[in-house]
C-alpha beads as a LAMMPS data file, in Angstrom:
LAMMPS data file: protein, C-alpha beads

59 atoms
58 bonds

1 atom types
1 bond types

-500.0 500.0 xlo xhi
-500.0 500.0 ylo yhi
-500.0 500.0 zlo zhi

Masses

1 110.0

Atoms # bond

1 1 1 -8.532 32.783 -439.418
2 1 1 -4.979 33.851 -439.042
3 1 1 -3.390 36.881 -440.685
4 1 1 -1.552 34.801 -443.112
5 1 1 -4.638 33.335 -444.391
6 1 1 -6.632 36.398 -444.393
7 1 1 -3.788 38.099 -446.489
8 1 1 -3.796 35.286 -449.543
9 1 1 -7.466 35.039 -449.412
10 1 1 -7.658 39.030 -450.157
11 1 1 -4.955 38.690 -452.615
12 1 1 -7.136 35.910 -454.237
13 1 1 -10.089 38.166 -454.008
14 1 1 -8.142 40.832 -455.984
15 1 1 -6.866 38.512 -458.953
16 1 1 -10.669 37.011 -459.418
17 1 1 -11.673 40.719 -459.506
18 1 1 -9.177 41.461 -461.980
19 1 1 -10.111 38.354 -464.162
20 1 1 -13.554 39.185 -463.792
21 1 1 -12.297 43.357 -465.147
22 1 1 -10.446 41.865 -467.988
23 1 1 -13.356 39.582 -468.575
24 1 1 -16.035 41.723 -469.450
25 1 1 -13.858 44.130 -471.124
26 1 1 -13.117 41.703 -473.497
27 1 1 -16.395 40.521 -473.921
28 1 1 -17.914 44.327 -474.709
29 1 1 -15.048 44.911 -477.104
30 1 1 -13.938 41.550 -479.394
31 1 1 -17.364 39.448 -479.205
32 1 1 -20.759 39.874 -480.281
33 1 1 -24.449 37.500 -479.819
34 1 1 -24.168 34.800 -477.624
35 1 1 -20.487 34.902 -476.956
36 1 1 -21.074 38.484 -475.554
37 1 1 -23.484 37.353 -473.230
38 1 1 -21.884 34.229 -472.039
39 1 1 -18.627 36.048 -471.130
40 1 1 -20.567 38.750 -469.178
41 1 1 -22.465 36.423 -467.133
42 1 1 -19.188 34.316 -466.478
43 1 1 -17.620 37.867 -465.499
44 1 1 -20.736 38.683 -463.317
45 1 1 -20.147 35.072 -461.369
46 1 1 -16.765 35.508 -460.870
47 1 1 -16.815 39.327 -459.833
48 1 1 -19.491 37.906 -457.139
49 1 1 -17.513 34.945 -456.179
50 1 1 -14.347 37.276 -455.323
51 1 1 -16.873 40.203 -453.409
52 1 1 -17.490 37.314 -451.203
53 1 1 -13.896 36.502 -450.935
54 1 1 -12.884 39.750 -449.548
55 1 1 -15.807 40.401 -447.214
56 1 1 -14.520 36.681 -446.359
57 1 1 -11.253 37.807 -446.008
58 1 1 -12.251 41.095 -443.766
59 1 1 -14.100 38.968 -441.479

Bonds

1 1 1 2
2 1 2 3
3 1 3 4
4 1 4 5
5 1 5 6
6 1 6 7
7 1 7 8
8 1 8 9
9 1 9 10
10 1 10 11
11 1 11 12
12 1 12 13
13 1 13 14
14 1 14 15
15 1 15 16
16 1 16 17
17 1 17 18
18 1 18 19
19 1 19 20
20 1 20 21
21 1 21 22
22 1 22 23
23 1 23 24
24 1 24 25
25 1 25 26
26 1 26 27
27 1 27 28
28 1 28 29
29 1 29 30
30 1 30 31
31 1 31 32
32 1 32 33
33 1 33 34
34 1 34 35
35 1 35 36
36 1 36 37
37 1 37 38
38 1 38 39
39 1 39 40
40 1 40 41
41 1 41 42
42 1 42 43
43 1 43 44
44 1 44 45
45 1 45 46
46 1 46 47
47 1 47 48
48 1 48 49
49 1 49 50
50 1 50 51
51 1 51 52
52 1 52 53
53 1 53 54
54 1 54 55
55 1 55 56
56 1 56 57
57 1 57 58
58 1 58 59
């Protein structure tokens, strides 16, 4: 992979992270029941989804 590509897939990596922070923050401080733990399994899936782009984007 080039350095080009390595650099936007590590800046992707970093905005899924961030979704994923802003994610469960909401979800532990505006929702309750099911909603709650919906959004913090959705935040869980995409905080593992950008882990893998980084170590992606390191290799």
């Amino acid at each position: 992979m080039d350095p080009m590509a390595k650099m936007w897939l590590s800046l992707v990596a970093i905005l899924i992270m961030g979704v994923s922070v802003f994610l469960i923050t909401f979800a532990r401080s505006k929702t309750k029941g099911v909603i709650r733990v919906v959004l913090s399994v959705v935040a869980f899936v995409t905080m593992i989804i950008g882990f893998l782009g980084g170590v992606a984007s390191i290799m």
